[in-house]
C-alpha positions as CSV (number, residue, x, y, z in Angstrom):
1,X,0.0,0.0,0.0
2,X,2.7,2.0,1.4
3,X,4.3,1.8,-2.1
4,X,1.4,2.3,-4.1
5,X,1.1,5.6,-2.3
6,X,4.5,6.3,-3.2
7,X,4.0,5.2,-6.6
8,X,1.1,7.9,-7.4
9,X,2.8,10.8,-5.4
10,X,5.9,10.4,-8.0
11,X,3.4,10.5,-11.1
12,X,1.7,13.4,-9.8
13,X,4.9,15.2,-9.1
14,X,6.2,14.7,-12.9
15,X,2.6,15.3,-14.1
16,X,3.0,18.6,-12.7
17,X,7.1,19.4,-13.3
18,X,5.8,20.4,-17.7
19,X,3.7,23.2,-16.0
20,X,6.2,24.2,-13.3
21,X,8.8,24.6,-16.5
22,X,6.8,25.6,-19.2
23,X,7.5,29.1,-19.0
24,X,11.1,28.7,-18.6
25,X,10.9,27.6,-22.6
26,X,8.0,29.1,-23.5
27,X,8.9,32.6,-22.3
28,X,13.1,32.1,-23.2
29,X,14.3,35.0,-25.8
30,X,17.6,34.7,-27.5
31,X,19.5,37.1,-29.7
32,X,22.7,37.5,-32.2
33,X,23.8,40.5,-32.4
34,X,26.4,41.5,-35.2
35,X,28.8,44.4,-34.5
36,X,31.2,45.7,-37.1
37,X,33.7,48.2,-35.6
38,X,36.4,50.4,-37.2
39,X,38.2,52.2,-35.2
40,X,41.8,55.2,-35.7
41,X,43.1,57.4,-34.2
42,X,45.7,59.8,-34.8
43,X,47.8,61.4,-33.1
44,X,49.7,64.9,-34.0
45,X,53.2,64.2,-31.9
46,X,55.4,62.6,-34.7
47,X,56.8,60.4,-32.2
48,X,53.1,58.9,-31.0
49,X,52.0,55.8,-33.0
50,X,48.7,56.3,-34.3
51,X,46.6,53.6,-33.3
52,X,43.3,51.8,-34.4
53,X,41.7,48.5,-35.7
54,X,38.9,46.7,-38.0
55,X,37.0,44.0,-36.2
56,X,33.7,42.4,-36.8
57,X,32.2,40.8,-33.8
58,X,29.1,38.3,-33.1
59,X,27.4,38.6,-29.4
60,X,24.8,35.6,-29.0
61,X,22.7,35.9,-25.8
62,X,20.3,33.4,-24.3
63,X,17.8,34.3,-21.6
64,X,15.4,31.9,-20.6
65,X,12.0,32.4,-18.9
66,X,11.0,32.1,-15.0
67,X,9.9,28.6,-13.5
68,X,6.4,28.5,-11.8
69,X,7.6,28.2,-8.5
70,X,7.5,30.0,-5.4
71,X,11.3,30.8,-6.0
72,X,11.1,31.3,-9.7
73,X,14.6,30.3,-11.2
74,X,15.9,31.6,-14.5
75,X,19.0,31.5,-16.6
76,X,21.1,33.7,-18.6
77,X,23.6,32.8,-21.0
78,X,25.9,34.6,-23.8
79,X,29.2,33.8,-25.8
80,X,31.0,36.7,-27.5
81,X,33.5,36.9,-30.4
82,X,35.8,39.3,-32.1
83,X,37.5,38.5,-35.6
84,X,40.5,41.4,-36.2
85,X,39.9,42.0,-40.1
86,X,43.0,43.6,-41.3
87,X,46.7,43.3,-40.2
88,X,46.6,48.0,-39.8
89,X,48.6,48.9,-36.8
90,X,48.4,45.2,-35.4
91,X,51.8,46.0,-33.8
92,X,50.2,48.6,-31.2
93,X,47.8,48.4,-28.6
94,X,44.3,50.3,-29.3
95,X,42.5,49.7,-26.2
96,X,40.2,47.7,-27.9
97,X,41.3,44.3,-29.1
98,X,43.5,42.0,-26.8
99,X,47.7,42.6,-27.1
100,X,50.4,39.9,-26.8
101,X,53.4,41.6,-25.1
102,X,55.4,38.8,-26.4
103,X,54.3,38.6,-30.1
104,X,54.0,42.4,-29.6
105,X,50.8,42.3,-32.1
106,X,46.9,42.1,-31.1
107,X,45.1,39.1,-31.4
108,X,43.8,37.8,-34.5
109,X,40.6,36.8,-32.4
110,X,39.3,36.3,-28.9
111,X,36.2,35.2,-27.4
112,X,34.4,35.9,-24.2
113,X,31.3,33.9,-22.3
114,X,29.6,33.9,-19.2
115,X,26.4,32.3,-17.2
116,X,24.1,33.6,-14.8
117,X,22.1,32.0,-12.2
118,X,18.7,33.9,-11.4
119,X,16.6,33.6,-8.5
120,X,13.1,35.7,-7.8
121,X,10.9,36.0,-5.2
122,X,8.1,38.6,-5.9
123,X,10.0,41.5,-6.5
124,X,13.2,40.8,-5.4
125,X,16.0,39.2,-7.4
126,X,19.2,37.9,-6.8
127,X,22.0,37.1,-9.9
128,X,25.1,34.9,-9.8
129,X,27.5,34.7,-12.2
130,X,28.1,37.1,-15.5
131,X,26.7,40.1,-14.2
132,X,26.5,43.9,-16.2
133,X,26.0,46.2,-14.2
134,X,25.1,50.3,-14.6
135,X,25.8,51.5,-11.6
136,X,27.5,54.7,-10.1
137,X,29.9,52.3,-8.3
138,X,30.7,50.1,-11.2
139,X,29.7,50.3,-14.8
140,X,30.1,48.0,-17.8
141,X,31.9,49.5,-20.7
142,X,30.2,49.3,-24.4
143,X,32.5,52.0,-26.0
144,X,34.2,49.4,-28.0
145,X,33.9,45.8,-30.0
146,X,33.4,43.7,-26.6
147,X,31.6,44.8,-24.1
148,X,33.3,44.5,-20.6
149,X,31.3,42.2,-17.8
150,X,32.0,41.1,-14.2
151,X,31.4,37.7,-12.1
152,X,30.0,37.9,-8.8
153,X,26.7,38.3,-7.1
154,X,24.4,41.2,-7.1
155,X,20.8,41.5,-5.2
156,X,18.1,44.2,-6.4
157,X,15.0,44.5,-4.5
158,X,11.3,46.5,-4.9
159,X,9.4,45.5,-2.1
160,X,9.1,49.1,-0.6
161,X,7.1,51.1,-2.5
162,X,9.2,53.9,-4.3
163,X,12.6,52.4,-3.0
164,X,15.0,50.1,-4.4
165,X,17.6,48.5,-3.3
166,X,20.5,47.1,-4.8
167,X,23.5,45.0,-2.7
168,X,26.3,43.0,-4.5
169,X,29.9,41.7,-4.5
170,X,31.9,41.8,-7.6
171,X,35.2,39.6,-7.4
172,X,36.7,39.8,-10.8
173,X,36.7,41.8,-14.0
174,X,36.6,40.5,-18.4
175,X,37.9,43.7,-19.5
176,X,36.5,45.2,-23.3
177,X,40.1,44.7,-24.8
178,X,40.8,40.9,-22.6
179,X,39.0,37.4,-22.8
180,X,39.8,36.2,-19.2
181,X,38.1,37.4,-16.0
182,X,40.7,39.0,-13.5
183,X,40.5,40.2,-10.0
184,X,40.0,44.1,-9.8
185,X,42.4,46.4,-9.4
186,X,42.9,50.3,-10.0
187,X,43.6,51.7,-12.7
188,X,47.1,53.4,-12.7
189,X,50.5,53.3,-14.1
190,X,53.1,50.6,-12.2
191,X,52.7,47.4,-11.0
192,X,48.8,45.4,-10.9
193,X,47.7,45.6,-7.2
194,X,44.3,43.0,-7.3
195,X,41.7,43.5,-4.4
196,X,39.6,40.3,-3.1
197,X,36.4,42.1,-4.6
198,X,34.0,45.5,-4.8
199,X,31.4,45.6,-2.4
200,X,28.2,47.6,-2.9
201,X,25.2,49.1,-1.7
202,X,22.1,51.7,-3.6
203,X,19.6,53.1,-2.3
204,X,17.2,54.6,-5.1
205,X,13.9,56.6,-4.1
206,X,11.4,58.2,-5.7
207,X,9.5,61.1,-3.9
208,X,7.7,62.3,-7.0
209,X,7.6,61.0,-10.6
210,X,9.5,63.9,-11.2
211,X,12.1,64.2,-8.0
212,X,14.1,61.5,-7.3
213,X,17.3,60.5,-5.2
214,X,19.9,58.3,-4.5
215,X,22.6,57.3,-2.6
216,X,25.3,54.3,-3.3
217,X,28.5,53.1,-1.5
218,X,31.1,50.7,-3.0
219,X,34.6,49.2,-1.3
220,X,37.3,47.7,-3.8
221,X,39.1,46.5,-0.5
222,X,42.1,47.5,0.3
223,X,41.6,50.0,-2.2
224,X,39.6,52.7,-2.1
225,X,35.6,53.6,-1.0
226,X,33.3,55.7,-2.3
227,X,30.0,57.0,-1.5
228,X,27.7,59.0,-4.2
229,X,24.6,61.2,-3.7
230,X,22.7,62.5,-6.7
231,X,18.7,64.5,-7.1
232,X,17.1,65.0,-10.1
233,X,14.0,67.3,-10.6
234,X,12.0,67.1,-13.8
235,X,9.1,69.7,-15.3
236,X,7.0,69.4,-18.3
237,X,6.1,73.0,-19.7
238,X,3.7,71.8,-22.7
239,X,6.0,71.0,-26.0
240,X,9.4,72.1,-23.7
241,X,11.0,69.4,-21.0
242,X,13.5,70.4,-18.3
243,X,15.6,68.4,-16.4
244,X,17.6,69.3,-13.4
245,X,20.7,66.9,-12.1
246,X,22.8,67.6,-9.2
247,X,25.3,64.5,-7.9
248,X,28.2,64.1,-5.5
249,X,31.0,61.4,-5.3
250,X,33.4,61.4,-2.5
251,X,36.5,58.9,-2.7
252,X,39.3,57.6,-0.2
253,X,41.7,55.2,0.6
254,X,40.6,51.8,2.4
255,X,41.9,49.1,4.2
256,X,45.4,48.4,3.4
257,X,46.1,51.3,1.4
258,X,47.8,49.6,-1.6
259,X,47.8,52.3,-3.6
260,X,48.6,54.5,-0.9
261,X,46.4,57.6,-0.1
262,X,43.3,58.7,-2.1
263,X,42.0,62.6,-2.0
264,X,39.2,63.0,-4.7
265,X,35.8,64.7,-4.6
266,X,33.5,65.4,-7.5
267,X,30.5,67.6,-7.4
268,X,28.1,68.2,-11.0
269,X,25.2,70.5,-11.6
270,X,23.3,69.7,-15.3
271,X,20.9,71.2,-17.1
272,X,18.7,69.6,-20.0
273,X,16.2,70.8,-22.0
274,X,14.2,69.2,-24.6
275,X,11.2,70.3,-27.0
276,X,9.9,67.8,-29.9
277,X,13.6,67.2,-32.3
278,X,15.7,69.0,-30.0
279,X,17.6,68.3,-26.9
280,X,20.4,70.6,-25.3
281,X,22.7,69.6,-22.3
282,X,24.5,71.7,-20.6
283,X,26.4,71.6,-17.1
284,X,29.6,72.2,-15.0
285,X,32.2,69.6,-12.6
286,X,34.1,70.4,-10.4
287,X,37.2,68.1,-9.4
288,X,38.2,68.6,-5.7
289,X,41.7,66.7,-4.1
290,X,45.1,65.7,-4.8
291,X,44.3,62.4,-6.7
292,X,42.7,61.6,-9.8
293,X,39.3,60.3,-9.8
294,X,39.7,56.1,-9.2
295,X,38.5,54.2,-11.3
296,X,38.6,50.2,-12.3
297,X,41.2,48.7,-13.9
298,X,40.1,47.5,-17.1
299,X,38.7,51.1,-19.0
300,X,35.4,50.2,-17.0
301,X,33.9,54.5,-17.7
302,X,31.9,56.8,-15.1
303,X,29.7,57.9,-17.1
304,X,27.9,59.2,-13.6
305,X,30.8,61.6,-13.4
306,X,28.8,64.4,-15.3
307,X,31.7,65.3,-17.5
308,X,32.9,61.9,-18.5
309,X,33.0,61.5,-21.8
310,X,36.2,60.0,-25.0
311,X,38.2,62.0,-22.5
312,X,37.6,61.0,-18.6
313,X,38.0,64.6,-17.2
314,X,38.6,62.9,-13.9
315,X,41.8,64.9,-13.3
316,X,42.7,66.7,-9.5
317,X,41.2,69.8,-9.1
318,X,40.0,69.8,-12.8
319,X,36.9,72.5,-13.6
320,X,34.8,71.2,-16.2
321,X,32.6,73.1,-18.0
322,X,30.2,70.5,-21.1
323,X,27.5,71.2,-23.8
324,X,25.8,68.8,-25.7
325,X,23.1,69.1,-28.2
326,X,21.7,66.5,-30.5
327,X,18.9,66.8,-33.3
328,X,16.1,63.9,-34.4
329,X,15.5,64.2,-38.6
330,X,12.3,62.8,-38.1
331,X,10.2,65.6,-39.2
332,X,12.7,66.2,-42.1
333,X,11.8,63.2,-43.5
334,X,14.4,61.5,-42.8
335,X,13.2,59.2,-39.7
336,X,15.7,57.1,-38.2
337,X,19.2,59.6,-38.2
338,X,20.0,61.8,-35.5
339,X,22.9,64.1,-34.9
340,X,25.0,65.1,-31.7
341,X,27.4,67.6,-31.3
342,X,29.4,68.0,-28.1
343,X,32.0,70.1,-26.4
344,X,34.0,69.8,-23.1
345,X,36.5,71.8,-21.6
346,X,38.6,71.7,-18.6
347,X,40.9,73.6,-17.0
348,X,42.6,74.5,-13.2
349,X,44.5,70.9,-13.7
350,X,46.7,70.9,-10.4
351,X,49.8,68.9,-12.0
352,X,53.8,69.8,-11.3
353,X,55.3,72.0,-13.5
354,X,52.5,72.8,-16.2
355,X,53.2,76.1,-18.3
356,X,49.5,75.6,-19.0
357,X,46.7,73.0,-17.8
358,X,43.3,72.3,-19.9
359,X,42.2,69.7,-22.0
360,X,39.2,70.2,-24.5
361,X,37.2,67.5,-26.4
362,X,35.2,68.0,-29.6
363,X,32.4,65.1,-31.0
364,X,30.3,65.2,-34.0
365,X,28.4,62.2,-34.2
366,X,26.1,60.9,-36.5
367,X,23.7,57.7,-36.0
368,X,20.7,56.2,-38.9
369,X,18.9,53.0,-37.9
370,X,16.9,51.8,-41.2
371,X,12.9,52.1,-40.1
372,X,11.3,50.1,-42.3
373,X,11.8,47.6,-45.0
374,X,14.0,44.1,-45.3
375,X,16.9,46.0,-43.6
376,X,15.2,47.5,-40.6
377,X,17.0,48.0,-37.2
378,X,20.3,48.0,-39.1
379,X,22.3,50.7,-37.4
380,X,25.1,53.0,-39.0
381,X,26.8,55.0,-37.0
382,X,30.0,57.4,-37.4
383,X,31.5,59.4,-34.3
384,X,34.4,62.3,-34.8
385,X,36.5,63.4,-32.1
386,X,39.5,66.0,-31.7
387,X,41.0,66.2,-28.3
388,X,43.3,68.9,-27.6
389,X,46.0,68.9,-24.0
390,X,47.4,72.0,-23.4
391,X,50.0,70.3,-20.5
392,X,53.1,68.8,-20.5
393,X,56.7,69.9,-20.5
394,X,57.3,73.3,-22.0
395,X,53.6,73.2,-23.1
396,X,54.2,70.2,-25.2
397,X,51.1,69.0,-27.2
398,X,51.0,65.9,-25.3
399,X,49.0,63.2,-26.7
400,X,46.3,65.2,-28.9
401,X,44.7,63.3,-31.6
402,X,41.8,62.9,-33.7
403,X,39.5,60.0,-33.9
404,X,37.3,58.4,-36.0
405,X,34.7,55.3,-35.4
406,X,32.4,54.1,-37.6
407,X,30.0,51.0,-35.9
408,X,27.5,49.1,-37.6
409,X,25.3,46.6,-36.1
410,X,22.4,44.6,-36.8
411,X,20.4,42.1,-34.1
412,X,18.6,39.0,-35.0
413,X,16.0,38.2,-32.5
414,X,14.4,34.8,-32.2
């Protein structure tokens, strides 16, 4: 009787496991994503190499749907892959493709992949594994062929209305230009100092649909911390938009100290405004401390630094004044391209023995995604930029240069 009893508990069980998984298939997207990406610059010192590569990449990403359980579980998956498509400047590190110091040429190809583990309980998450985040502690970097991503855990949570919360550990980096995961570090010159991990904390609330806060603390250990505050206030005045953004970061040495002591605060006001085809940035940083901003190892950006931008403006005591204004064709008839233009300049640089100490940056940038017909969603994209250093010895021009990218991409959805 006994196993019987056992018997029809088992079919039941297995009767019910196609409904408990059904929309993990049912409800699973995946994606290819193609990515063609030229990239040169040029620099005007006749002793700097100009650097600069032609890649085509492939990004395949699987996401499956959530079990019907209690704990719904989910999985992510995607593999990544670069082909270098002509031997140019192969000899010279670009930031963008992998190098071999010993071959002293970039790779030919590399390949990146990653899994994450998802676990969700009304409306809180938790993620293991390949994780990408956009965060002001730690961001993901998409400025090149392959995107950067992290491995650790990361928790994000909705159960208070108008709050969320996000708490994580990150324990090692796959950099845009690099196709193995490291431990973090910071980025400077000299030797590779690796921290056990980055731990964080955000707290985002929302007062208003059009006021909201934040605050978010991170510890690369042994490293440095830093804690971030930002507000932003938005108005609707018929046709015209405003938006008003104020944020804080203050950064210091931690634990061990490995790269000794860390003196860097960074305060942004930003204004944008917006009516129908039209939308106009403008704002100021100010860079306060000995040290320059920290940031990962890796060329991870900050694009929560107000100013960031091809050029970091992240240097000490650095005043940075930015405009940016980009146009929709739309009503030209010519739906799908848009324009940007953009400006930055920064001066007070607190370096030894400058005769002069600003930096500028100059974008023109131009992006059409095909709206209709066989080729829709395919995306062309050029971006210009001159940057100009005005410090150095006996006002050298440094490292200016001028930069071109053109990007094309195209996704297949299934």
């Amino acid at each position: 009787m006994k196993i019987k009893q056992i018997n029809i508990g088992i079919m039941l069980i297995m009767a019910g496991l196609p409904n408990v998984y059904a929309n993990f298939v049912a409800d699973s997207k995946s994606a290819i994503n193609l990515r063609n990406f030229y990239f040169d610059r040029q620099f005007s010192m006749p002793q700097a190499k100009d650097t600069g590569s032609w890649s085509q990449g492939v990004m395949a990403r699987y996401e499956s749907g959530y079990t019907d359980t209690p704990l719904q579980v989910s999985v992510d998956a995607s593999l990544k892959y670069a082909l270098r498509l002509t031997d140019h400047n192969q000899q010279r590190a670009d930031t963008n493709l992998p190098f071999d110091t010993e071959q002293n040429q970039q790779y030919r190809d590399y390949a990146k992949y990653g899994l994450t583990l998802k676990l969700k309980y009304n409306n809180t998450e938790l993620k293991v594994g390949e994780l990408n985040p956009r965060t002001p502690v730690v961001y993901i970097d998409e400025s090149r062929q392959l995107p950067t991503s992290y491995a650790g855990i990361m928790l994000e949570s909705s159960e208070i209305t108008n709050l969320k919360v996000t708490a994580g550990r990150i324990t090692h980096i796959n950099s845009r230009n690099d196709n193995d995961y490291e431990k973090l570090s910071l980025h400077s010159t000299g030797p590779r100092l690796e921290s056990d991990g980055l731990n964080l904390l955000g707290l985002d609330y929302t007062f208003t649909p059009n006021f909201k806060t934040s605050y978010w603390f991170g510890q690369l250990e042994d490293i440095y911390q830093q804690n971030y505050f930002s507000a932003s206030y938005s108005h609707d005045f018929n046709d015209l938009k405003l938006k008003l953004d104020s944020n804080y970061f203050h950064n210091k040495e931690e634990g061990k100290k490995l790269y000794g002591k860390i003196d860097s605060q960074a305060v942004g006001l930003m204004a944008t405004l917006s009516t129908k085809n039209h939308m106009l940035s403008t704002g100021v940083q100010k860079n306060i401390g000995d040290s320059i901003f920290p940031t990962l190892a890796g060329y991870p950006p900050q694009p929560y630094l107000q100013a960031w931008s091809n050029l970091p403006f992240n240097n000490p005591e650095e005043f940075i004044w930015h405009m940016t204004y980009s146009y929709d064709f739309k009503d030209l008839g010519l739906n799908g391209l848009k324009s940007r233009l953009s400006y930055h300049h920064g001066s007070g640089i607190q370096r030894k023995d400058l005769l002069d100490n600003k930096e500028t940056e100059k974008i023109v940038g131009l992006l059409y995604v095909i709206p209709e017909g066989k080729l829709k969603g395919l995306g062309l994209e050029w971006r210009y930029t001159e940057a100009d250093f005005k410090y150095g010895a006996l006002n050298n021009p440094g490292n200016d240069f001028k930069e071109n990218r053109f990007i094309t991409t195209y996704t297949f959805n299934f």
